[in-house]
C-alpha positions in Angstrom: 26.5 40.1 18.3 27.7 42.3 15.5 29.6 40.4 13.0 28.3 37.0 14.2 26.3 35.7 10.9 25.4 32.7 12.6 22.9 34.7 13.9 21.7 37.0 11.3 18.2 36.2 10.0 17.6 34.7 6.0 16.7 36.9 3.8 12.9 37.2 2.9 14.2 35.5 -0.6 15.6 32.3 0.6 12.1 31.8 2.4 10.5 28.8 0.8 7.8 30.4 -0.8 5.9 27.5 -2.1 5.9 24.1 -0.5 3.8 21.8 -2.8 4.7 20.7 -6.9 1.7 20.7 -9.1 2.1 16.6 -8.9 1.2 17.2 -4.8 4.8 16.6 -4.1 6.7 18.5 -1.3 9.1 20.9 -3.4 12.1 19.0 -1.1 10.6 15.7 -2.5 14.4 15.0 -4.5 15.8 15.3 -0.7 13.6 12.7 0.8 14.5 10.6 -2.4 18.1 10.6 -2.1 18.3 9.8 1.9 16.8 6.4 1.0 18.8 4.0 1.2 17.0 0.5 1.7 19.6 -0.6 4.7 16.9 -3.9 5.1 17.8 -4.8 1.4 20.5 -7.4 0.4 23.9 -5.9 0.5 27.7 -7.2 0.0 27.4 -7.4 3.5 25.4 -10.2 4.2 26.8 -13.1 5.4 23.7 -15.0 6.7 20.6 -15.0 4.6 18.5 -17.1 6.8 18.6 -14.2 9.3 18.6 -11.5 6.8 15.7 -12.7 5.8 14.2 -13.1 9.0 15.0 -9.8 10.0 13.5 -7.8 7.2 10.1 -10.2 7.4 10.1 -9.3 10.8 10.0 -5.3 9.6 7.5 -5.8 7.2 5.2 -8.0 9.0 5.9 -5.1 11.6 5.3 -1.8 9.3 1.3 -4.1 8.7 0.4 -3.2 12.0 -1.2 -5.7 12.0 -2.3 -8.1 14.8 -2.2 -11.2 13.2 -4.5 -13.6 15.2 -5.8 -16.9 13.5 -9.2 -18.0 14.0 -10.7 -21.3 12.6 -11.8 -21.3 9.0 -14.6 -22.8 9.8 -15.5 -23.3 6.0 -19.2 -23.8 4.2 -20.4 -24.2 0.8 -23.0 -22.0 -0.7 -22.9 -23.1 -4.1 -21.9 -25.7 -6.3 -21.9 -25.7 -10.5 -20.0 -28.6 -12.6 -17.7 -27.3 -15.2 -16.7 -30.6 -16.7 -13.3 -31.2 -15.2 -13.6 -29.3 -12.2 -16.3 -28.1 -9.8 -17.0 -24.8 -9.2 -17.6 -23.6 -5.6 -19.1 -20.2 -3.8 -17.9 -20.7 -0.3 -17.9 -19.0 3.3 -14.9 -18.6 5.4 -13.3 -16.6 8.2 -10.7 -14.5 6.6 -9.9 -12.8 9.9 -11.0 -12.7 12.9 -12.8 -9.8 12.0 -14.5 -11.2 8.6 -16.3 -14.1 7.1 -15.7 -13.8 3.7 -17.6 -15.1 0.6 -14.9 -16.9 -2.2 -14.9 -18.8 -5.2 -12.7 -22.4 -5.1 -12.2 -24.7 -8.2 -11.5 -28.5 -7.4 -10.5 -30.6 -10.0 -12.4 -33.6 -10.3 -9.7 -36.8 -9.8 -7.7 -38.1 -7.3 -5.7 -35.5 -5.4 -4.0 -34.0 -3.7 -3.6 -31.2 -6.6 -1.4 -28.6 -7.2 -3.2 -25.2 -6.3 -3.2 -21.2 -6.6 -4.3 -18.3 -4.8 -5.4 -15.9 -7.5 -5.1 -12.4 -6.4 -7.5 -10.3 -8.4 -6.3 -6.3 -9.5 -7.4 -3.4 -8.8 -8.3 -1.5 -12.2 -10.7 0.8 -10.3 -13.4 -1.1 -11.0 -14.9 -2.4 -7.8 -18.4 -4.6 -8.3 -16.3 -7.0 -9.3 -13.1 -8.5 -7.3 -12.5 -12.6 -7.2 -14.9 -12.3 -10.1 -12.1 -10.6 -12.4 -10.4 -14.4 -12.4 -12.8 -16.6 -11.8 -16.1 -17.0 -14.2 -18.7 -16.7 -11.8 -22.7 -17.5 -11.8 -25.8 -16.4 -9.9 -25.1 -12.8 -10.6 -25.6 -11.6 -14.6 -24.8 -8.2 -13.5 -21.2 -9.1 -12.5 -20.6 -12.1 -14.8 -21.4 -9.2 -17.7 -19.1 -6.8 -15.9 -16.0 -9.7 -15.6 -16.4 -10.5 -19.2 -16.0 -7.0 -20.2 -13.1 -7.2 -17.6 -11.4 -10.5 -19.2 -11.9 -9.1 -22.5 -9.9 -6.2 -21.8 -7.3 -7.7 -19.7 -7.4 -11.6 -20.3 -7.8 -12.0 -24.2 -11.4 -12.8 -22.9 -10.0 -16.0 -20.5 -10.7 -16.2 -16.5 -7.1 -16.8 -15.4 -8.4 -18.9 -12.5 -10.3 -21.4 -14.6 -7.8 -21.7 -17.1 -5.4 -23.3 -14.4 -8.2 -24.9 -12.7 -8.6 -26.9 -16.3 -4.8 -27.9 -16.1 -5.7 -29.8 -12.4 -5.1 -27.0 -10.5 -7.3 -25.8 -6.8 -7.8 -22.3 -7.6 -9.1 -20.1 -5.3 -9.9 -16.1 -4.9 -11.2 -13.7 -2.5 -11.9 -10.1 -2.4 -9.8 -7.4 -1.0 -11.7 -4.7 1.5 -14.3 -2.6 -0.9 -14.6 -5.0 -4.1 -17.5 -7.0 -4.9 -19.3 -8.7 -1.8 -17.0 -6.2 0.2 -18.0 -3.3 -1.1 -18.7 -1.1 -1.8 -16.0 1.5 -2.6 -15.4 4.0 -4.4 -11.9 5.6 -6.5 -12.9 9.0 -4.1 -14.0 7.1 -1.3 -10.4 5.0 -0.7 -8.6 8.0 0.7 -11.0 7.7 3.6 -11.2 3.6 4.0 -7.2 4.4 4.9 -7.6 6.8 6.7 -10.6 5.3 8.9 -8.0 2.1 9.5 -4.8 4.5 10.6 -7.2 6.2 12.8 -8.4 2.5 14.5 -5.0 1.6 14.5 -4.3 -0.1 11.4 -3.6 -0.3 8.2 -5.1 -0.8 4.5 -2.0 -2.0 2.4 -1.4 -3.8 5.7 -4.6 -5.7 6.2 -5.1 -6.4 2.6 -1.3 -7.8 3.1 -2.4 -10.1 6.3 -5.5 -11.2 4.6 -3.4 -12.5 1.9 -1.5 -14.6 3.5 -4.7 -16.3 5.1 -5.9 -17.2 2.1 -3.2 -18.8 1.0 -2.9 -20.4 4.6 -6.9 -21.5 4.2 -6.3 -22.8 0.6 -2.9 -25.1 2.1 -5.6 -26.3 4.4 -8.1 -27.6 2.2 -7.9 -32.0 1.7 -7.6 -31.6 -2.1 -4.4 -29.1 -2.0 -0.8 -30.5 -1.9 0.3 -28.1 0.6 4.0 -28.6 -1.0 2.8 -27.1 -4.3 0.7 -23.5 -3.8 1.6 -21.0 -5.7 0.6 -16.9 -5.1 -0.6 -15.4 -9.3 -1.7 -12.4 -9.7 -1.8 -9.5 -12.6 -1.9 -5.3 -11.7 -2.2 -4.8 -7.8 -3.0 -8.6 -7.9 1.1 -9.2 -8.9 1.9 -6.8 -5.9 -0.1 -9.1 -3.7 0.8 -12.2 -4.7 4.8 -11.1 -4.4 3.9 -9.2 -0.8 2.6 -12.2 0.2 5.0 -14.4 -0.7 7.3 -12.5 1.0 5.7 -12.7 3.9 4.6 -16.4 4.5 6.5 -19.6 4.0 3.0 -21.0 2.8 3.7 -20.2 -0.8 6.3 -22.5 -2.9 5.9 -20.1 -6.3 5.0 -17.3 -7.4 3.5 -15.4 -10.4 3.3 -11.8 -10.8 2.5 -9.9 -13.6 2.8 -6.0 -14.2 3.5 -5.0 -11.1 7.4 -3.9 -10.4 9.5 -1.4 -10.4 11.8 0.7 -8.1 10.0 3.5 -5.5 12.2 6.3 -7.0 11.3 5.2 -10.8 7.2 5.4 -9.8 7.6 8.5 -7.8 7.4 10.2 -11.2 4.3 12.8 -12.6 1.8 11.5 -13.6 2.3 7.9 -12.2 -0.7 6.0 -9.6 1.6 6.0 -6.7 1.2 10.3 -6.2 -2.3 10.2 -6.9 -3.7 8.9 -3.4 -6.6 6.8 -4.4 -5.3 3.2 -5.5 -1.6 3.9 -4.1 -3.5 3.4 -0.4 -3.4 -0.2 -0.6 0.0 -0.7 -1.1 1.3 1.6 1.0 3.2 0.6 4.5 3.9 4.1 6.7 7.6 3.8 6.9 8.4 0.7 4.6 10.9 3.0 2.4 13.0 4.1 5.2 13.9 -0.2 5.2 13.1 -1.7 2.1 12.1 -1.0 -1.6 9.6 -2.5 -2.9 12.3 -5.3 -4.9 13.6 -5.9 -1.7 10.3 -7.0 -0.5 9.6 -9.4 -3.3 13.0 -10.7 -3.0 12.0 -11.7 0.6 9.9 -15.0 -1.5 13.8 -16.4 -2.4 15.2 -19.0 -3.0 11.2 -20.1 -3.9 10.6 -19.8 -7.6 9.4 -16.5 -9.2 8.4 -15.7 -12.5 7.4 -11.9 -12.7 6.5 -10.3 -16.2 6.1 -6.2 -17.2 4.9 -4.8 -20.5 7.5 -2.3 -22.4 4.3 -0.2 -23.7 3.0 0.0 -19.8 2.3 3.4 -19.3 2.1 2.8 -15.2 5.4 1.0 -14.7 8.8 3.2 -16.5 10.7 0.4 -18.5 13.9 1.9 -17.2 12.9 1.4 -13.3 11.3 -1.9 -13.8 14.7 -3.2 -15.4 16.2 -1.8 -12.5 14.3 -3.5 -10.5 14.5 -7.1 -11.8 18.0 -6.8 -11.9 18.2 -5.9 -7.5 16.1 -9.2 -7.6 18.1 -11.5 -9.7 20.8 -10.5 -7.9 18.9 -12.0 -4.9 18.5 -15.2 -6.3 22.2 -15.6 -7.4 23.1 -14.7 -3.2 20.8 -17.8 -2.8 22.7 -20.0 -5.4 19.2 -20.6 -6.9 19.4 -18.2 -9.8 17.2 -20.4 -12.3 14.3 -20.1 -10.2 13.8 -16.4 -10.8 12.9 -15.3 -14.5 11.9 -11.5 -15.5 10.2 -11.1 -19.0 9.1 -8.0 -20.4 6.7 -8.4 -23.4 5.7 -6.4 -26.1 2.7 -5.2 -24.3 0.5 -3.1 -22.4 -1.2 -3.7 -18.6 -2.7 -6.9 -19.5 -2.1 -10.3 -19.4 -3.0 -12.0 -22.4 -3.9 -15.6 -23.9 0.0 -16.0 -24.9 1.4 -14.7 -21.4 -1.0 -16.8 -19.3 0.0 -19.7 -21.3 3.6 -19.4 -20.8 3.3 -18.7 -16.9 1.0 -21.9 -16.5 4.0 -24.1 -18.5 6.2 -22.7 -15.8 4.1 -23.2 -13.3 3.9 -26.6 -14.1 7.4 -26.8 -14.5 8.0 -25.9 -10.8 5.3 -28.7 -9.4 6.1 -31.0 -11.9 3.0 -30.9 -13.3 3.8 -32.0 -16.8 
């Protein structure tokens, strides 16, 4: 009808005319970004946190798609070496129903029940190598050389795992899907491994997330383990792991995570691992930012202790979002009345986790089980 814009055509001008950035963004990317709103986080409007909590584990355990079915553990051991205060074990398990995993266990030597920690190795897109990155292994001089060019670069030349193992903790580590005995992968070939999962139905951040918790739920299991005191530690993808699960399972009492936080909207920056595809894969949940961010998901682990550390010269994690980001969590804590069981520290440091850092997040690990 003459006169009737409503129904005139747009101009060939106002045709979007390009619809991808050079970072492989969609050009309406700033849109998308400012309809999230995180309606599963904590807000002034929560009155019940038992059920808050509840309800947003119940999303995230949804967004897995994952079925989560137990199996027995059915454990073996494959190899045994003494390493003066504790033993050093290569074990069998079933992770899943799916997979029987190979992992490496320290046991103190002593009475227990001990203390213990699921180790959560990184991701560092180096793959022959996975529980090895924190635990000194043997057998195998290819991959001990390769983890002690890794704890060189990362671990002032220290295995995380043994360190704690010498201070009477059960240590134990696995590998995620594609590293070391579950390999192999490659930085190209990860794309794929997702999208092979979606098209069977499932998930890669999400079965690396339900695997997770098993192995913490295996390590609660074993005799020598104080159920009471496990703790999830982890550095790079590893911190992301050990704070997903801990959000997801009652299992773990503590948790360390280093360099590994910030705010969605702070990484979705050029340049940054979370556009590139690749590593992003496994940590990403279809859907999880339409409910939660990823603070709000570590912030499903309180009132539980946390102690979570970034580096101000971390090139992969902004220092403004990650600030951001601690603060949504402490404010978590304080709903809880349990503020001084959360503590944020940012170091004068890269994307490691050195002699000095590991040090300080034993003490307060300790600290927490009472250990000193």
């Amino acid at each position: 009808m003459a006169g009737d814009n409503s129904l005139q055509k747009p101009s060939v001008t106002s045709i979007q005319r390009r619809g991808i950035t050079a970072d492989t963004l969609p050009v309406f990317a700033s849109s998308l970004k400012r309809s999230l709103t995180f309606p599963l986080g904590l807000s002034d409007q929560v009155t019940d946190l038992p059920q808050w909590k509840a309800n947003a584990r119940h999303k995230l355990w949804e967004l897995t798609l994952q079925k989560t079915v137990g199996i027995e553990f059915d454990p073996e051991i494959l190899s045994e070496i003494d390493r003066g205060r504790y033993v050093a074990r290569k074990i069998a398990f079933n992770l899943t129903v799916e997979s029987r995993v190979i992992a490496l266990l320290l046991i103190p030597k002593g009475k227990g029940p001990f203390p213990a920690a699921v180790y959560y190795h990184d991701h560092g897109s180096t793959f022959d190598i996975g529980k090895e990155k924190v635990i000194e292994s043997w057998g195998d001089e290819a991959r001990l050389q390769s983890s002690k060019t890794w704890a060189t670069k990362c671990f002032s030349g220290l295995y995380p795992g043994d360190e704690l193992a010498r201070r009477g903790y059960v240590v134990l580590a696995t590998d995620a899907l594609g590293w070391a005995d579950r390999g192999p992968l490659t930085y190209e070939a990860q794309q794929a491994l997702a999208a092979n999962l979606f098209n069977m139905g499932s998930s890669l951040a999400g079965l690396m997330a339900f695997e997770d918790t098993r192995a913490a739920e295996f390590l609660a299991s074993l005799p020598q383990v104080d159920a009471s005191r496990l703790a999830a530690v982890g550095f790079s993808m590893g911190a992301f792991r050990a704070w997903q699960a801990a959000a997801l399972s009652d299992t773990i009492k503590a948790t360390v995570a280093v360099n590994w936080m910030a705010t969605a909207d702070g990484l979705m920056e050029p340049g940054n691992n979370q556009l590139r595809g690749g590593s992003a894969w496994h940590m990403t949940h279809p859907g999880l930012m339409q409910y939660l961010d990823y603070p709000d998901v570590a912030s499903l682990a309180a009132p539980n202790p946390m102690l979570i550390f970034a580096g101000d010269k971390d090139a992969l994690f902004p220092n403004a979002s990650v600030k951001d980001a601690f603060e949504k969590m402490q404010r978590v804590w304080h709903a809880w009345d349990a503020p001084d069981r959360f503590e944020s520290k940012i170091w004068p440091s890269g994307h490691v986790f050195e002699a000095d850092q590991q040090n300080y997040a034993n003490d307060w690990l300790d600290r927490q089980f009472r250990c000193q």
